[in-house]
C-alpha positions as CSV (number, residue, x, y, z in Angstrom):
1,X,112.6,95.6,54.4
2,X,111.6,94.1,57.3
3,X,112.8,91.0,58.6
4,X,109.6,87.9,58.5
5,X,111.8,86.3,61.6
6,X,110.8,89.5,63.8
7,X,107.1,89.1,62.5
8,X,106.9,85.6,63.5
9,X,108.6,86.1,66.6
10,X,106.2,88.6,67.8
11,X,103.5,87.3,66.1
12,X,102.2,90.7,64.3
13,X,100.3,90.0,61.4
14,X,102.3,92.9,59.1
15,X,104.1,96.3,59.3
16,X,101.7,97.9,58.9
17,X,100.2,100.3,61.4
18,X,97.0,99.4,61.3
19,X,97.4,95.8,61.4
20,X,100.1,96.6,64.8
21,X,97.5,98.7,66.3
22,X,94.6,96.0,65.9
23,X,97.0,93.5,67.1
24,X,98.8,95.4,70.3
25,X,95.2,96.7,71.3
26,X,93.4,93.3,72.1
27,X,96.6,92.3,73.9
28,X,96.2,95.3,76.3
29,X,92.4,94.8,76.3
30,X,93.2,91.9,79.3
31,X,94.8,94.6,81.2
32,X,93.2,98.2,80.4
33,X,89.7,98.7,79.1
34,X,89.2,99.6,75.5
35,X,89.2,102.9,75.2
36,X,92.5,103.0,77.5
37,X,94.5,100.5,75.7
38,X,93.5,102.2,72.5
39,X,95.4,105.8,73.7
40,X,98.2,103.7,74.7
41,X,98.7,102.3,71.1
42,X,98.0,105.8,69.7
43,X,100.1,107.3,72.5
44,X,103.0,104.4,71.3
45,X,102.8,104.7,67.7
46,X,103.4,108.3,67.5
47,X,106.5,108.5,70.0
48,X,108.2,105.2,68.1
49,X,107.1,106.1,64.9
50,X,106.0,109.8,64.4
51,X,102.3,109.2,63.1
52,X,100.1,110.9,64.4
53,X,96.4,109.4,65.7
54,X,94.9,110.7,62.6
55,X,97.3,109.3,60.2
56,X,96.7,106.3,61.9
57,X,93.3,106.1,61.5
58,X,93.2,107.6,57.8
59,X,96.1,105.3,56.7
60,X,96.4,102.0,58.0
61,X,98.4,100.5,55.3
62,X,101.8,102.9,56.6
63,X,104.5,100.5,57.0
64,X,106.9,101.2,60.3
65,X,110.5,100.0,60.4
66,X,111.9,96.9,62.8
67,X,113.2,99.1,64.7
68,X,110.0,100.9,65.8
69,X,108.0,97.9,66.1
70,X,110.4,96.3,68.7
71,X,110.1,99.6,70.4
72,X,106.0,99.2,70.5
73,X,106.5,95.7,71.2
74,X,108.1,96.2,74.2
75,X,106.4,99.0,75.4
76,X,103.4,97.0,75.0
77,X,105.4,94.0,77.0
78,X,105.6,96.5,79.7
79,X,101.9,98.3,79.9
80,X,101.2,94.3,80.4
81,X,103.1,94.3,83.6
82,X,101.3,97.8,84.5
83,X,104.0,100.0,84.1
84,X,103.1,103.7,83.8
85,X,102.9,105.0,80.0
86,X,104.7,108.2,81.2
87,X,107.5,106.3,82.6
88,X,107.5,103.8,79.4
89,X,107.9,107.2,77.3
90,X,110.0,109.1,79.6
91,X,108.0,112.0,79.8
92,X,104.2,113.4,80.0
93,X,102.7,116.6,80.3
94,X,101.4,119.1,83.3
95,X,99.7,122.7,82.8
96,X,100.3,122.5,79.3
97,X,104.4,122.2,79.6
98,X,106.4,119.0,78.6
99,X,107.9,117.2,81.8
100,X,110.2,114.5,82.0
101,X,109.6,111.5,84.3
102,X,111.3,108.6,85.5
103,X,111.1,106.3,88.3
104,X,112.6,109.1,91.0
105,X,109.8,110.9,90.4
106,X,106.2,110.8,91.0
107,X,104.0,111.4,87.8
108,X,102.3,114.9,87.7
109,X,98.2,114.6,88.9
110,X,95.7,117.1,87.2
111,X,94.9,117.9,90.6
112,X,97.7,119.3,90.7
113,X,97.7,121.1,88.4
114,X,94.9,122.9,90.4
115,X,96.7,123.7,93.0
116,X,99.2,125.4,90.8
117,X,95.9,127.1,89.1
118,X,95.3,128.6,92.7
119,X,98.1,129.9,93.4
120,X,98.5,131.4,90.0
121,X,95.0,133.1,90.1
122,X,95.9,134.3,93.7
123,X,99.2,135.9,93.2
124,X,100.1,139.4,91.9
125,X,102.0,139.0,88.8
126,X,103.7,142.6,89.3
127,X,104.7,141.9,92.7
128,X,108.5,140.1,92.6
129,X,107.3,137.3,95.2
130,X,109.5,135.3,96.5
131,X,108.7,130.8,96.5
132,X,108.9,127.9,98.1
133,X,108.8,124.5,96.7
134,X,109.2,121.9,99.3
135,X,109.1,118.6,97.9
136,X,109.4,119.2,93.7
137,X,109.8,116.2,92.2
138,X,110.1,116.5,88.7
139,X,109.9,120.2,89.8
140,X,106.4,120.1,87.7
141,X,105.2,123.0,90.5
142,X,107.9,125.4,90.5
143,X,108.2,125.6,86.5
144,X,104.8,125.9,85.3
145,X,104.7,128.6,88.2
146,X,108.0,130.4,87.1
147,X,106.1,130.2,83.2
148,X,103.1,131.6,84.3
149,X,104.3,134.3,86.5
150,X,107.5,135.6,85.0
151,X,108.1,138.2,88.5
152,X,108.1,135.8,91.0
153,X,111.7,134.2,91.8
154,X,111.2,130.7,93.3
155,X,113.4,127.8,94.6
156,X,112.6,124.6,94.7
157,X,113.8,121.8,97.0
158,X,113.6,118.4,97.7
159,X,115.9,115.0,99.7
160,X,116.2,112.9,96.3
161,X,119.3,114.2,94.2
162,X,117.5,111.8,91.6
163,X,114.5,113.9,91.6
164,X,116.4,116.7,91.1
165,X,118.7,116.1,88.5
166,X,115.2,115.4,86.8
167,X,113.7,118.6,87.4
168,X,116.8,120.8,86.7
169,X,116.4,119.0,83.3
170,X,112.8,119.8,82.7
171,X,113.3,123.8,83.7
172,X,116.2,124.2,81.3
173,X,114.1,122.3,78.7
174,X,111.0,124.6,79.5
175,X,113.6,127.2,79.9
176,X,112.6,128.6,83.2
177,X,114.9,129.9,86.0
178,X,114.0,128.0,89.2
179,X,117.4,127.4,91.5
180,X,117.2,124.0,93.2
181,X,118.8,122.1,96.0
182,X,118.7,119.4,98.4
183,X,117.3,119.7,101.8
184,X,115.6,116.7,104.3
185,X,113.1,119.0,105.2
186,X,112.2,117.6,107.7
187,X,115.6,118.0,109.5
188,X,115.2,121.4,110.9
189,X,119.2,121.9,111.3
190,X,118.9,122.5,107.4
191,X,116.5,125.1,107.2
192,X,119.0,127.6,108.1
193,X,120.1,127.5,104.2
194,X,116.6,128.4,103.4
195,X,115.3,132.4,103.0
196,X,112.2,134.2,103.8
197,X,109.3,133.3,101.4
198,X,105.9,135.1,100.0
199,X,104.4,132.1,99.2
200,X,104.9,128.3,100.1
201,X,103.7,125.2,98.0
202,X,103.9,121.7,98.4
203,X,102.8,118.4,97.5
204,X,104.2,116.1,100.5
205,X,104.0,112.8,101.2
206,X,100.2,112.0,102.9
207,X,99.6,108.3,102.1
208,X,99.2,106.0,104.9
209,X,100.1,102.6,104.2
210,X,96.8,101.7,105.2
211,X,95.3,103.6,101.7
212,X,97.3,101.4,99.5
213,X,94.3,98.5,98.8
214,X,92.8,101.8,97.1
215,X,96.0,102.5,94.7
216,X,96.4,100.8,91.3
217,X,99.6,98.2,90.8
218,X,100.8,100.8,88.2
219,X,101.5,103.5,91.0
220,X,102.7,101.1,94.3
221,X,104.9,99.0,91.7
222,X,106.8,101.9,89.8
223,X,106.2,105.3,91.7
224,X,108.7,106.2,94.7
225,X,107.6,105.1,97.5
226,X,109.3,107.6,100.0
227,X,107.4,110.5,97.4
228,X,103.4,109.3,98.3
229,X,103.6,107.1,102.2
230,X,104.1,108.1,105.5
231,X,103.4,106.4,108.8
232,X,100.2,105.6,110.3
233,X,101.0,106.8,113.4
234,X,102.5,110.5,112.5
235,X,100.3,111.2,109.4
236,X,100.8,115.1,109.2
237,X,104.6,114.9,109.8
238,X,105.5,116.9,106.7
239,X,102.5,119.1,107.5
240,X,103.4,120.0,110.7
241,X,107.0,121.0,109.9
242,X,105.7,123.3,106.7
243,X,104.1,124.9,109.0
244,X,106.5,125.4,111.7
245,X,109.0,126.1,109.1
246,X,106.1,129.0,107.4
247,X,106.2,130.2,111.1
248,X,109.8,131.3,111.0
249,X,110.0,132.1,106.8
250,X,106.7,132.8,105.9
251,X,106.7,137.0,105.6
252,X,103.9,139.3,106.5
253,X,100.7,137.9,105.2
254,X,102.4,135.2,103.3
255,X,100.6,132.6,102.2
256,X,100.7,128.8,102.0
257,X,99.5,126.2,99.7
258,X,99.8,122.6,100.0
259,X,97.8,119.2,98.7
260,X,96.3,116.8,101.2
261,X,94.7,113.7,101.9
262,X,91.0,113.8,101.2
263,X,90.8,111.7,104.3
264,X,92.5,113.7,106.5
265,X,91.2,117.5,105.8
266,X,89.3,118.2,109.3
267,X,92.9,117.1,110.9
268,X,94.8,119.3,108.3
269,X,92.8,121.8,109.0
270,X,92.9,122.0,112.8
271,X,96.9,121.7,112.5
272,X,97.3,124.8,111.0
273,X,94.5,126.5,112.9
274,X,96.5,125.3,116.3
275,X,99.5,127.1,114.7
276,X,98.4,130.1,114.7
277,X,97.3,131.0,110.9
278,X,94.4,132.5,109.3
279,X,92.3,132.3,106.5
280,X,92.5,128.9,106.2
281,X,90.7,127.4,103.2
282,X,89.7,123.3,102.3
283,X,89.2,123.4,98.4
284,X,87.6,120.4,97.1
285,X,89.3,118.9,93.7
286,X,87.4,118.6,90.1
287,X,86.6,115.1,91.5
288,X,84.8,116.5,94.6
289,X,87.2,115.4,97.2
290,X,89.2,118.0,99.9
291,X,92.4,118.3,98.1
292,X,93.7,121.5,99.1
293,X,94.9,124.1,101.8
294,X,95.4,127.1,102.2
295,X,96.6,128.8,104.9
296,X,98.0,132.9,105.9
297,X,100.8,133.9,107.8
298,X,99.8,135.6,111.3
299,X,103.0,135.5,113.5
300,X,104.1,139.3,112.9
């Protein structure tokens, strides 16, 4: 039985799910609207406690043990102080695969996920292509590419051995075969461990420190920083060595993929077009802002 101390301590009326989810939800209501709050307590209830939403709703007198309700209780303790959900869970989702998160990694965008969507819809899945992941993260990219195109063999780097004892954990979890290792791209010295590549893909850093009165607290207070800003003055740094690297590694007619700042597309644009490539494409994300390029190998 629950203990009444832990009650009154935290001030919950019962233990009973209805009365936790009633109570939790106004307290997020002065940091989240409604209907956000609400998914959190849905969202915290069925990771603590294993009920789903519609149990929830259907059955409000289910009791939960002390143990879960300290969980939710300080979940909910840190949503108040804007800490990301997927970080307070450890994990979240990204083209339908299960990915785990922590505070070395950046949490997986939809957007994203389109420019995963691109490359998948523009890439022979019968041709063994060979992949580049420069910058992976929780290595979101590389494994829901590896998933949905079983032929391709891809490798995925990045400069945070935090990141990417992360990622190796969410490919063995999703049970895809992606090798990884650390590289500071943007020292070219260690390029030379790096092969020739079909197809290149990254989400770099493109934030300039002037953008941040536009980001929430929840992403400048808990996301890496050295993952989303670079400097006013050099903008396009990781740009411009993708595709000085894609100049040397990049094979016949290769292509390259990478997400950019919605701000700085025209620039983006003209970089690669001053480097020689071709067929260079600005795709516009579901919220109608230039999010991606595209660009062709032309060097052979």
């Amino acid at each position: 039985m629950m203990s009444y101390t832990y009650l009154y301590r935290m001030k919950v009326p019962s233990n009973k799910i209805g009365d936790i989810r009633s109570y939790y939800a106004q307290q997020l209501f002065k940091f989240y609207d409604e209907r956000e709050a609400e998914t959190f307590i849905f969202m915290l209830l069925e990771n603590y406690a294993g009920i789903a939403k519609s149990q929830i709703i259907i059955n409000p007198e289910l009791p939960i043990n002390e143990s879960e309700l300290l969980n939710i209780h300080f979940a909910v303790k840190d949503l108040k102080n804007y800490k990301p959900i997927q970080y307070i869970l450890g994990k979240t989702e990204f083209y339908g695969f299960p990915i785990l998160v922590n505070s070395n990694v950046l949490i997986p965008r939809p957007e994203t996920e389109e420019l995963v969507d691109w490359v998948i819809k523009d890439t022979d899945p019968n041709k063994h292509s060979r992949v580049l992941d420069i910058g992976t993260g929780s290595g979101c990219i590389a494994i829901a590419l590896k998933s949905r195109i079983p032929s391709i063999q891809i490798h995925a780097i990045d400069i945070s051995l935090g990141a990417l004892e992360v990622a190796e954990q969410n490919a063995k979890m999703n049970q895809t075969d992606v090798s990884f290792s650390q590289v500071d791209f943007l020292k070219k010295n260690e390029w030379k461990n790096l092969a020739q590549y079909d197809i290149i893909i990254s989400n770099p850093p493109y934030v300039r420190h002037i953008e941040k009165t536009q980001m929430k607290k929840n992403v400048l207070d808990y996301e890496p920083g050295n993952a989303l800003f670079v400097d006013e003055n050099d903008p396009l740094i990781f740009y411009n060595a993708i595709a000085v690297f894609a100049q040397l590694n990049l094979n016949e007619n290769g292509s390259l993929y990478c997400e950019i700042n919605q701000y700085l597309g025209d620039e983006t644009f003209q970089l690669f077009e001053n480097l020689g490539f071709k067929d260079i494409q600005i795709k516009t994300d579901f919220k109608g802002n230039p999010r991606f390029i595209k660009a062709v190998e032309n060097f052979q």
